[in-house]
C-alpha positions as CSV (number, residue, x, y, z in Angstrom):
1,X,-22.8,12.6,-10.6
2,X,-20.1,9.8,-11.0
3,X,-22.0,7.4,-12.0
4,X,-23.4,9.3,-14.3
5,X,-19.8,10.5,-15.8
6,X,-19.3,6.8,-15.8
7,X,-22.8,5.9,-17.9
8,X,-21.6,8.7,-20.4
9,X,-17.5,6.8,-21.5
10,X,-17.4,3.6,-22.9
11,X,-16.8,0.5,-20.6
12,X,-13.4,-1.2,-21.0
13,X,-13.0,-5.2,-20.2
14,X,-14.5,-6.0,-16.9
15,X,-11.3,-6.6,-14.8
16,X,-13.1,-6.9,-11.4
17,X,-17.2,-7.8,-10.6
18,X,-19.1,-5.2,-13.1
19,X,-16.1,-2.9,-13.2
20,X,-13.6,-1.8,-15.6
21,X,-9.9,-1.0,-14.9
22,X,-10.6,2.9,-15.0
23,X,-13.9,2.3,-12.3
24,X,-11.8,-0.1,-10.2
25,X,-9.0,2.9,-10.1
26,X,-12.0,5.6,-9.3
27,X,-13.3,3.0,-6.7
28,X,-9.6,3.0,-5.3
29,X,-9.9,7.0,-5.4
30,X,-10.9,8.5,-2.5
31,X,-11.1,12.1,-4.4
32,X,-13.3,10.7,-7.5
33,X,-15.9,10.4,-4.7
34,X,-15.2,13.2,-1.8
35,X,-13.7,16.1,-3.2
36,X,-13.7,18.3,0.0
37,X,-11.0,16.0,1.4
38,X,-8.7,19.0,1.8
39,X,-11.4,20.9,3.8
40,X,-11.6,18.3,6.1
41,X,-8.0,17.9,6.9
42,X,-8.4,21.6,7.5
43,X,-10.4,21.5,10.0
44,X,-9.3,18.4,11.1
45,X,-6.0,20.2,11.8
46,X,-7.9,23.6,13.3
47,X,-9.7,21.5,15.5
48,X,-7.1,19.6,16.7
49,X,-5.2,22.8,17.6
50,X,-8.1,24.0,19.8
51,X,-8.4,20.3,21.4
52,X,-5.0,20.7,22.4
53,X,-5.3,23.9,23.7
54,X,-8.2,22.8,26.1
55,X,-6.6,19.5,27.4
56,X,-2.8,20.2,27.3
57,X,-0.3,18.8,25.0
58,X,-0.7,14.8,25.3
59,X,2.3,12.5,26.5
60,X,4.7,11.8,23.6
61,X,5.5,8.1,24.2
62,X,8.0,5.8,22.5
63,X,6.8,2.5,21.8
64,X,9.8,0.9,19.2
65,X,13.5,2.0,18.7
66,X,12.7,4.1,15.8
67,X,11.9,7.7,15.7
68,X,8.4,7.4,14.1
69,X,7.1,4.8,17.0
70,X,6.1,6.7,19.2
71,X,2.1,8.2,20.0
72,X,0.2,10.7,21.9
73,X,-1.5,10.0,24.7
74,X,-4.2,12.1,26.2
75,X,-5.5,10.6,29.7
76,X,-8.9,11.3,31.5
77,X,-8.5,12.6,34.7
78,X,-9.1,8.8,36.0
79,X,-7.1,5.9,37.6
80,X,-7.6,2.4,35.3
81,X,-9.2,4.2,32.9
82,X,-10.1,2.1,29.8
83,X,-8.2,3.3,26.8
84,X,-8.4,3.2,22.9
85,X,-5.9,3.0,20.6
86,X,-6.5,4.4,17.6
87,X,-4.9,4.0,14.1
88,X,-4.7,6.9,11.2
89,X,-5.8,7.0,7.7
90,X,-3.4,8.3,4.6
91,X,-3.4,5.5,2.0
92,X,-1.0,4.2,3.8
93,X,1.2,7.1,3.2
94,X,2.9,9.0,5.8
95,X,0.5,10.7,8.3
96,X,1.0,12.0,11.3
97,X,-1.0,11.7,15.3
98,X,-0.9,15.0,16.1
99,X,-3.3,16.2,13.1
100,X,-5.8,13.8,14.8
101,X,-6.3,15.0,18.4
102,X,-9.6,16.3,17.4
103,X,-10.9,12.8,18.6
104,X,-9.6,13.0,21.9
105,X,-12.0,15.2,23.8
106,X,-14.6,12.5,23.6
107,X,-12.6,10.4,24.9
108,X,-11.8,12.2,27.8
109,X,-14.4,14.1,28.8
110,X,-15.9,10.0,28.6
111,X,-13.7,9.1,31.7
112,X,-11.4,7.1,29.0
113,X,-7.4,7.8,27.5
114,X,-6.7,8.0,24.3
115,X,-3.2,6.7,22.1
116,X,-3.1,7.7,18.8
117,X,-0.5,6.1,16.7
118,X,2.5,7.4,14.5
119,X,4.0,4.8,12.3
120,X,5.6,4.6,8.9
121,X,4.4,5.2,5.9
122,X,4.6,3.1,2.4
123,X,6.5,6.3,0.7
124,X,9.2,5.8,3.1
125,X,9.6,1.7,3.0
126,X,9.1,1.7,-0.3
127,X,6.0,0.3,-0.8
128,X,6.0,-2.5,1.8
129,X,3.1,-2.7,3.7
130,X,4.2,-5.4,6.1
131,X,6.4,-3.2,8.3
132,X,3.7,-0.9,9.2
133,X,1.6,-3.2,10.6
134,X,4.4,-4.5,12.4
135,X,4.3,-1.4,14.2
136,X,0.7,-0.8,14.9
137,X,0.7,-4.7,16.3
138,X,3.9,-3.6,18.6
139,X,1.9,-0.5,19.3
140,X,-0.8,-2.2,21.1
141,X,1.6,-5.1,22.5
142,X,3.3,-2.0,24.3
143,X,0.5,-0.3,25.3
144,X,-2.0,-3.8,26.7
145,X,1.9,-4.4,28.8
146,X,2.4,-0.8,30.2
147,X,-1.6,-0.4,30.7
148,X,-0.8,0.4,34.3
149,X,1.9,2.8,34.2
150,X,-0.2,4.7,31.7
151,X,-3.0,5.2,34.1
152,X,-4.7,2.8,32.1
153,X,-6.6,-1.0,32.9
154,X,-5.2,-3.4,30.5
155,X,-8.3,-5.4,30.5
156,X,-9.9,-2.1,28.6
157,X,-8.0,-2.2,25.7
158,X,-9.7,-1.0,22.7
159,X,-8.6,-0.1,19.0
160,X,-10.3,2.0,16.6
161,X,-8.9,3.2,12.8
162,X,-10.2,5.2,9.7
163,X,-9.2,4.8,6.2
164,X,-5.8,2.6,5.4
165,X,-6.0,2.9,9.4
166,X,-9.0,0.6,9.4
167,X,-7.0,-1.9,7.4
168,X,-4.1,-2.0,9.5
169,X,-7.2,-2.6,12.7
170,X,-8.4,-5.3,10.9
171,X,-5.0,-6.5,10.3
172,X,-4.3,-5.9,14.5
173,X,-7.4,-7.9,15.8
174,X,-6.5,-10.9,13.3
175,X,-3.6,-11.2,15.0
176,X,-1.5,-14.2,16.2
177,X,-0.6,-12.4,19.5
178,X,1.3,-15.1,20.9
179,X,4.2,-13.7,18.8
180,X,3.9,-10.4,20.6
181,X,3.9,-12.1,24.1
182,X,0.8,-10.9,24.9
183,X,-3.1,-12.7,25.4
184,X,-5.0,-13.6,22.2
185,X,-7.9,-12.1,23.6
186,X,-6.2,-8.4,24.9
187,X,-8.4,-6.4,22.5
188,X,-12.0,-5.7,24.5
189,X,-13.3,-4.6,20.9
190,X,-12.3,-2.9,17.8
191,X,-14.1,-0.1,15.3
192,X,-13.0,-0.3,11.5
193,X,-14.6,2.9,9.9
194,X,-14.4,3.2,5.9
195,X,-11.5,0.6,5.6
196,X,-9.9,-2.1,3.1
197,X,-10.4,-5.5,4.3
198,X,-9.5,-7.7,1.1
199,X,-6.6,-7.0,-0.6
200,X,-7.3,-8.3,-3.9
201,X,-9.3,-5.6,-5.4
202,X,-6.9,-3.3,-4.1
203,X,-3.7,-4.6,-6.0
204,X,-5.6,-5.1,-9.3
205,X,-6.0,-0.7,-8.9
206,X,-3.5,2.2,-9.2
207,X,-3.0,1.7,-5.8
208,X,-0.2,-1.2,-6.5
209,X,1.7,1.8,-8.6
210,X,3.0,2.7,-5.2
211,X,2.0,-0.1,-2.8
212,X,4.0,-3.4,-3.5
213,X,1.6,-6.0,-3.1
214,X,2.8,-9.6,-3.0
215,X,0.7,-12.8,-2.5
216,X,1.8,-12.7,0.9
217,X,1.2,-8.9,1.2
218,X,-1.9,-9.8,0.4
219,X,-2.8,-13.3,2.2
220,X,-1.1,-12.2,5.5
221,X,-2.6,-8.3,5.2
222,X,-6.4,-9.4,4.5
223,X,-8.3,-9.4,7.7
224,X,-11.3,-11.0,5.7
225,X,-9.5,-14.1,5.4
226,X,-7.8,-14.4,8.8
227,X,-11.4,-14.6,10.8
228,X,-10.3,-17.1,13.1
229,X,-8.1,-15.1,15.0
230,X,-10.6,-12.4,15.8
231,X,-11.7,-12.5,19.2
232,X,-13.4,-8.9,20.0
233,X,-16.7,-7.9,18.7
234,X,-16.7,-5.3,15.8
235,X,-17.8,-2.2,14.8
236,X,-17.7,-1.6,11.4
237,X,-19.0,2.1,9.6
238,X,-18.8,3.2,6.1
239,X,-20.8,6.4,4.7
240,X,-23.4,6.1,1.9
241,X,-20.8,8.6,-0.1
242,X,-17.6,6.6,-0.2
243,X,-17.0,4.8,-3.4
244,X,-18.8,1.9,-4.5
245,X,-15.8,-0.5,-3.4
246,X,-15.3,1.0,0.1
247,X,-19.3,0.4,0.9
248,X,-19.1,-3.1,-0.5
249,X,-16.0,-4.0,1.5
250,X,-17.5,-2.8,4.7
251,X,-20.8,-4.9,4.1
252,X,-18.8,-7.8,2.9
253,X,-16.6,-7.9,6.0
254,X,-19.4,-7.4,8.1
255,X,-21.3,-10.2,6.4
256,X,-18.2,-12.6,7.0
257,X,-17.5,-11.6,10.4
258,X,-21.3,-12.6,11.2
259,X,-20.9,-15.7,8.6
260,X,-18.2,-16.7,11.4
261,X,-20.2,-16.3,14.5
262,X,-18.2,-13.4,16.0
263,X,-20.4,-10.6,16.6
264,X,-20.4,-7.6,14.7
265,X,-22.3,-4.2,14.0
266,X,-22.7,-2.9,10.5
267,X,-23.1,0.9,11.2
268,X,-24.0,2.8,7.9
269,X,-23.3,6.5,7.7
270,X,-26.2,8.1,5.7
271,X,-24.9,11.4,3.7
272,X,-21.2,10.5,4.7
273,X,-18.4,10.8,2.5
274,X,-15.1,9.2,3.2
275,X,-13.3,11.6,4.9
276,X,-16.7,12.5,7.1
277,X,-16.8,9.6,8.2
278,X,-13.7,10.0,10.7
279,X,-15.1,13.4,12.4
280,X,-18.1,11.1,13.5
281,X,-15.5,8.6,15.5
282,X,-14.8,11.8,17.9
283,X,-18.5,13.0,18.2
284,X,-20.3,11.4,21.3
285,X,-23.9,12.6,19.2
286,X,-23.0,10.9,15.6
287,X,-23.6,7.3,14.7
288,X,-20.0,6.4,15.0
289,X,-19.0,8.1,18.0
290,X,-22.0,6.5,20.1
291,X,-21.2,2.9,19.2
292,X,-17.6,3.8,20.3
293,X,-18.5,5.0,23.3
294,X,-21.0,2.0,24.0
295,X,-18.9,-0.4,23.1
296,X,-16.1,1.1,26.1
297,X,-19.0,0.6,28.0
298,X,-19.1,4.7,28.5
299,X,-22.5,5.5,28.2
């Protein structure tokens, strides 16, 4: 139906492949494409609600001085069990964990604990992108150093993120960790599901009316171009219903993580628009969930 709408207008300048700046803006849109994304947060939040009322109100842990670093923490009943950290979606906007514990209960029932992250938003640093995934970096730092007194082995540390989330994951396992003062190699794996990988499209949208993207924003923040520090195999989803951009940069990342001889899984969510594509990450039966629970070596 959009494409359609789009056959119907006449095209402006191309300003990025076979796109003009209004389709580049709709490819930056996650709304043009998945209306329903309200519905989902709905039950997103609903379910959440009910997972918490089945396991118990997770640990509220601090990892930074600030009062945004902290996450949840929901453990399986399990000494050294592995654990995944996992990063939120929002457009980089401010989001919060709680509304995400609807993933935890595959976790747990799996035998494996469960962080999910709070960090800042771009409409409280004012556009800066960089301190955020300052955060998520500390995040895991923290959590790989205080495995053990989590309940958790710190040689099963896995991250997984949705959305602006699975930027800032790509951004984590393309990390100099040496700065952190922690192994290059503490991430067992990763899953980026319906994420942003190369920046430059994204600052030539509407997205840079509230994002402030610099060359460095976007040299340091693209995971694509940072390759050489990845050292954990990859799981990377997108659904068959996200905008044209969002599929491409999945199978473009994919295509370059392979193109570097790191190993990598191109998982591709038929009849899955964006915001789908996130309840599959906490379903054991879906696509997503499966590989997830594979790669932990769960199943």
């Amino acid at each position: 139906m959009q494409q359609a709408a789009t056959a119907q207008r006449a095209q402006g300048p191309l300003v990025w492949l076979d796109m003009d700046q209004r389709a580049l803006d709709d490819a930056y849109d996650q709304l043009v494409y998945a209306p329903n994304r309200d519905q989902v947060h709905e039950r997103n939040v609903f379910n959440s609600e009910r997972v918490r009322a089945r396991l118990g109100e997770p640990k509220r842990i601090a990892y930074g001085p600030t009062e945004v670093e902290k996450f949840d923490l929901f453990t399986a009943n399990k000494p050294n069990a592995p654990i995944n950290v996992f990063i939120h979606g929002g457009a980089w906007r401010q989001r919060w964990a709680k509304d995400y514990a609807f993933l935890a209960e595959m976790f747990v029932n799996a035998g494996a604990h469960i962080a999910l992250l709070d960090f800042v938003g771009v409409d409280v640093t004012k556009g800066d992108l960089m301190p955020m995934a300052d955060q998520v970096r500390r995040a895991v730092a923290y959590i790989y150093k205080n495995a053990k007194s989590l309940g958790a082995d710190p040689d099963k540390l896995y991250v997984s993120g949705h959305s602006s989330g699975a930027h800032l994951t790509g951004c984590v396992v393309t990390t100099d960790w040496h700065d952190y003062g922690v192994p290059q190699n503490l991430i067992k794996g990763a899953l980026t599901c319906s994420g942003m990988y190369d920046l430059k499209p994204v600052r030539m949208s509407k997205r840079s009316e509230y994002v402030t993207f610099t060359d460095e924003v976007e040299e340091k923040l693209s995971s694509q171009r940072r390759l050489d520090r990845l050292n954990c195999p990859l799981l990377v989803g997108y659904g068959t219903f996200e905008t044209p951009e969002f599929q491409r940069q999945a199978r473009e990342f994919a295509a370059a993580v392979k193109a570097a001889g790191k190993p990598v899984t191109l998982l591709e969510g038929q009849g899955y628009n964006h915001f789908e594509m996130c309840e599959m990450i906490g379903n054991p039966l879906s696509l997503i969930g499966d590989a997830v629970l594979k790669q932990m070596k769960l199943v």
